[in-house]
C-alpha atoms as a printed R data frame, in Angstrom:
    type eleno elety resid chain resno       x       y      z
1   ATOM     1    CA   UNK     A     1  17.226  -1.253 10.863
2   ATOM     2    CA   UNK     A     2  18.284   1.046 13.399
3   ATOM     3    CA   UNK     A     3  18.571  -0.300 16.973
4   ATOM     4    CA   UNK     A     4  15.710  -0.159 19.461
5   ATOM     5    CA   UNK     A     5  14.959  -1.157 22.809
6   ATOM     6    CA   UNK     A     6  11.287  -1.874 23.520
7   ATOM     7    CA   UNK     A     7  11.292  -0.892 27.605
8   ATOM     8    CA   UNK     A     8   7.819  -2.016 28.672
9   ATOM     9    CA   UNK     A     9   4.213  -2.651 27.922
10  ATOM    10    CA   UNK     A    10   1.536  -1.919 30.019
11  ATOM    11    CA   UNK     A    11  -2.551  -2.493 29.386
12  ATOM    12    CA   UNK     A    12  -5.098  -0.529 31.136
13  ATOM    13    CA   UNK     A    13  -7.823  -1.893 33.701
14  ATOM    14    CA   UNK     A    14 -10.640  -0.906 31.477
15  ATOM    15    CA   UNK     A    15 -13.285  -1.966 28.132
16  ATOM    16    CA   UNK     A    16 -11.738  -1.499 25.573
17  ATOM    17    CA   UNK     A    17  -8.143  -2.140 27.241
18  ATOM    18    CA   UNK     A    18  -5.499  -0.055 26.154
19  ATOM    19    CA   UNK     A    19  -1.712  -0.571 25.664
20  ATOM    20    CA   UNK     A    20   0.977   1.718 26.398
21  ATOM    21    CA   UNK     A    21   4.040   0.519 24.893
22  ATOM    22    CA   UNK     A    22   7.332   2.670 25.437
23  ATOM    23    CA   UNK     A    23  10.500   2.075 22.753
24  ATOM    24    CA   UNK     A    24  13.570   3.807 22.726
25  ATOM    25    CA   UNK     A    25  15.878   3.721 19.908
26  ATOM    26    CA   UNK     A    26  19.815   4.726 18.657
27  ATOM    27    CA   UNK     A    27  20.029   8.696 17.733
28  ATOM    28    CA   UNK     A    28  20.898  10.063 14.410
29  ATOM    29    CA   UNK     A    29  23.515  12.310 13.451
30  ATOM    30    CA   UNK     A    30  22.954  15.712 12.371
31  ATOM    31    CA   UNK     A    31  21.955  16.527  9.083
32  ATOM    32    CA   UNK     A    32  21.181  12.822  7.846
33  ATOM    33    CA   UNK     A    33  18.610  12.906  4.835
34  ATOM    34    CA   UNK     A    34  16.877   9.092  5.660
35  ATOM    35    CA   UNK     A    35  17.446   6.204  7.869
36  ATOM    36    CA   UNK     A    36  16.484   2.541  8.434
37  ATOM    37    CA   UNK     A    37  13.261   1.687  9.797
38  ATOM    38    CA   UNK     A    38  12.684   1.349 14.003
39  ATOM    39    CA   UNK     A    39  10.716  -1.701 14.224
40  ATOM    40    CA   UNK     A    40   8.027  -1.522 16.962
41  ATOM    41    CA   UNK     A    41   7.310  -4.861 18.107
42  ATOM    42    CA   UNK     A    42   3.103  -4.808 19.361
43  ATOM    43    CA   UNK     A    43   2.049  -6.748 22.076
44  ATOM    44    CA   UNK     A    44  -1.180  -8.503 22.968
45  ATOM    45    CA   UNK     A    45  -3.096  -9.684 26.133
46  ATOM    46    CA   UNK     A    46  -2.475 -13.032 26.718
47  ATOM    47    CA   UNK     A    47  -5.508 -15.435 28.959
48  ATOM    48    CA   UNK     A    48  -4.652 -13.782 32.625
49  ATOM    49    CA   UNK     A    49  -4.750 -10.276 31.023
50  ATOM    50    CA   UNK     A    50  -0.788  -9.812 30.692
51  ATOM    51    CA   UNK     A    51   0.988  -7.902 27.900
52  ATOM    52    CA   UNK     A    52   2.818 -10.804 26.807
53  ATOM    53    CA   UNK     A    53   1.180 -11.986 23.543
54  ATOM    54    CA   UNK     A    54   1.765 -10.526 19.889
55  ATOM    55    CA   UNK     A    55  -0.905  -8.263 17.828
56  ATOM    56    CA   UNK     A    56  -1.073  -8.098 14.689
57  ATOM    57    CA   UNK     A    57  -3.940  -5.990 13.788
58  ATOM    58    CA   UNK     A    58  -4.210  -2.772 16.303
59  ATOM    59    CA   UNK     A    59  -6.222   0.509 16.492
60  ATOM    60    CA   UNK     A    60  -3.720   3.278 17.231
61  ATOM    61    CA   UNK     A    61  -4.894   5.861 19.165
62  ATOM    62    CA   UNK     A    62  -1.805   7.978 20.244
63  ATOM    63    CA   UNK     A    63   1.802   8.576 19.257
64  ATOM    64    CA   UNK     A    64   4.784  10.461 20.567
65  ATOM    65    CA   UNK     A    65   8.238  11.252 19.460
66  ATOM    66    CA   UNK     A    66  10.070  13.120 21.351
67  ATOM    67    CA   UNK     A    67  14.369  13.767 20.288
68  ATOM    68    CA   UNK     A    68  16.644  16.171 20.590
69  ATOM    69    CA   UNK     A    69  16.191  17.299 16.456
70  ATOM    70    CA   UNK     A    70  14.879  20.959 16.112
71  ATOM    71    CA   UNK     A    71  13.549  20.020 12.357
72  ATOM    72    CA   UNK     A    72  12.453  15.796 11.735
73  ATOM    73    CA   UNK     A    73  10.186  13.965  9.484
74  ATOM    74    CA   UNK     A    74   8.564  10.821 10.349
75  ATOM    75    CA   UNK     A    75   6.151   7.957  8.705
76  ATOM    76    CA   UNK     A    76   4.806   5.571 10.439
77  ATOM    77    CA   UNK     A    77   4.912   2.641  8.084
78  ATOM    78    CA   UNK     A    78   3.247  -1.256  8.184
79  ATOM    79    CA   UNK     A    79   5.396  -3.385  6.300
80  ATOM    80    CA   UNK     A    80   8.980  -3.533  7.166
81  ATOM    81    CA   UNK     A    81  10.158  -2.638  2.827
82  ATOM    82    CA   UNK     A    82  12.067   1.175  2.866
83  ATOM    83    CA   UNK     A    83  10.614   1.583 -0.619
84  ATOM    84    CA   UNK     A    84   6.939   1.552  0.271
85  ATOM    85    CA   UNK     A    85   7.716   5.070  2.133
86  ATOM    86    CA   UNK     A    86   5.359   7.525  0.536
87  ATOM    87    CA   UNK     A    87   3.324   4.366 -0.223
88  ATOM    88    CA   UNK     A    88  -0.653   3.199  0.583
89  ATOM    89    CA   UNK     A    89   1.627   1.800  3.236
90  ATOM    90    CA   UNK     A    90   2.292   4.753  5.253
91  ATOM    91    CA   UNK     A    91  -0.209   5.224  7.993
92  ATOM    92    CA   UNK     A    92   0.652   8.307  9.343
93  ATOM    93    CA   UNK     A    93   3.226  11.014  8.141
94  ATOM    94    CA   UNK     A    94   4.921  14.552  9.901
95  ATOM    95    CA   UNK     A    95   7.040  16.725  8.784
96  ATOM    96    CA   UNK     A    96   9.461  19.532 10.424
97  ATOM    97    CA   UNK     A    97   8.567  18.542 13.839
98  ATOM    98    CA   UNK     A    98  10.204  20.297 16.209
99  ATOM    99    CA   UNK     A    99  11.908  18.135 19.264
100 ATOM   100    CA   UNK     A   100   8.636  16.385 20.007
101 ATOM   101    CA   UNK     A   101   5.506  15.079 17.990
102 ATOM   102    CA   UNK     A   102   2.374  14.860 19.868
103 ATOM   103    CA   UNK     A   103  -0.139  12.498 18.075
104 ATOM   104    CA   UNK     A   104  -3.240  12.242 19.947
105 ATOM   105    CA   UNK     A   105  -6.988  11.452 18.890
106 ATOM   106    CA   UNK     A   106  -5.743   9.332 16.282
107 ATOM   107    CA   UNK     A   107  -7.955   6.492 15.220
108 ATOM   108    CA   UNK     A   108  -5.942   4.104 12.828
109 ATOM   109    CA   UNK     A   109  -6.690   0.773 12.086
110 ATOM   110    CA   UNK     A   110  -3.115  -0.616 11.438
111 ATOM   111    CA   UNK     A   111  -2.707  -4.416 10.155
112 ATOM   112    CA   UNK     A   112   1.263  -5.822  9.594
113 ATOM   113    CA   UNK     A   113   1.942  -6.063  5.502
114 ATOM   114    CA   UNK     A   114   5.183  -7.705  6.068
115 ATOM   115    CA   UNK     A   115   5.163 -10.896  3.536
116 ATOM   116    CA   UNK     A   116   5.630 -13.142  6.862
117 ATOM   117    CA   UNK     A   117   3.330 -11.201  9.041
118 ATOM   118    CA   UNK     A   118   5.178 -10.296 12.404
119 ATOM   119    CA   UNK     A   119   4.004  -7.975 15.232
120 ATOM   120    CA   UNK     A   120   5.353  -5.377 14.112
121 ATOM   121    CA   UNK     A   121   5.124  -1.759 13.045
122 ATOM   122    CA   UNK     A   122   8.284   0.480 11.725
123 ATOM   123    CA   UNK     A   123   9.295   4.106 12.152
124 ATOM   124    CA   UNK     A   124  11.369   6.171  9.515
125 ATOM   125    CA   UNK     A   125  12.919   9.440 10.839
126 ATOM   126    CA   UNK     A   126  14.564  11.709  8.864
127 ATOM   127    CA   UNK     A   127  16.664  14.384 10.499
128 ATOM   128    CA   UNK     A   128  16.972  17.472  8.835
129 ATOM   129    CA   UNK     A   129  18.582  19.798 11.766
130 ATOM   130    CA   UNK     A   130  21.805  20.455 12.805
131 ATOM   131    CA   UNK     A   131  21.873  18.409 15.828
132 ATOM   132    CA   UNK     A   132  21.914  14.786 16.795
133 ATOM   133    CA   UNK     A   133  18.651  13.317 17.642
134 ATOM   134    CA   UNK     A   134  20.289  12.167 20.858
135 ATOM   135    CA   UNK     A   135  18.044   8.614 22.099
136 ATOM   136    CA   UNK     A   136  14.584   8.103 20.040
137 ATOM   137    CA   UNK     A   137  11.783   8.115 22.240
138 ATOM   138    CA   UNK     A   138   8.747   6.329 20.939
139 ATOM   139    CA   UNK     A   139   5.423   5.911 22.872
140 ATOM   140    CA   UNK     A   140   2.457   3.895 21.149
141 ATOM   141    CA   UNK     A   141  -0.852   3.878 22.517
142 ATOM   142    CA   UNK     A   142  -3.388   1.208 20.906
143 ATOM   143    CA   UNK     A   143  -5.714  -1.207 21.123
144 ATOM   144    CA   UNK     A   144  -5.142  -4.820 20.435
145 ATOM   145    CA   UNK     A   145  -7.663  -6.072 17.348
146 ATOM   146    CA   UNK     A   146  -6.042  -9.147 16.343
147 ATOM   147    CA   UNK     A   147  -3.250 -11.315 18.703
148 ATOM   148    CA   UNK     A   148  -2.973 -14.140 15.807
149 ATOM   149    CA   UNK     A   149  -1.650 -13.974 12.191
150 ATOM   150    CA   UNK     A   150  -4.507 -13.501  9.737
């Protein structure tokens, strides 16, 4: 997997509650046909309304990616297994994006398919251009469904 920092969490003051969860991960050199996966770790409210807990089951309503790659492909996977790209388990998929991806109005329900369900979601980025990615920047916006395995 390639390396990523998740910076912060935050949850709105409102019904439903949102989360706004910011990652950013290692770059990729130029011209590399595939990756790992980024794993997005999801958080949950926990009793005094803190971004502390785990989710498991969300409803994603935005995503950005923003790099320095003039031409990258991305899917937006559930289970954390490289060979179910192009699978049932690809949520969302883009391709030549051009330095940022802009992915609002979304409404997917996303559950974790991992075969010990985590909190988790993964990225895969390929980088088709001639430059380095430079630092992955990842913002999810969702709301929690689940904050318990299933």
């Amino acid at each position: 997997m390639i390396e990523c920092i998740h910076l912060n969490t935050v949850a709105s003051r409102s019904l439903p509650v949102y989360m706004v969860s910011m990652y950013v991960a290692k770059g990729l050199e130029a011209e590399k046909k595939a990756t790992g996966l980024i794993e997005l770790s999801l958080k949950a409210l926990d009793t005094s309304y803190r971004p502390v807990g785990k989710s498991y089951g969300i409803e994603l309503f935005g995503l950005r990616i923003a790099c320095e790659s003039t031409n990258f492909d991305f899917q937006l996977l559930n289970t954390n297994d490289i060979t179910e790209i192009d699978s049932i388990h690809s949520l969302l998929s883009q391709s030549n994006i051009k330095r940022i991806y802009r992915g609002n109005n979304l409404r997917i329900v996303a559950v974790n398919r991992d075969m010990t369900q985590t909190n988790s979601l993964y990225l895969y980025i390929n980088n088709n251009s001639v430059y380095d990615t430079g630092p992955i920047a990842i913002e999810l916006i969702y709301s929690s469904l689940q904050d318990r395995p299933f």
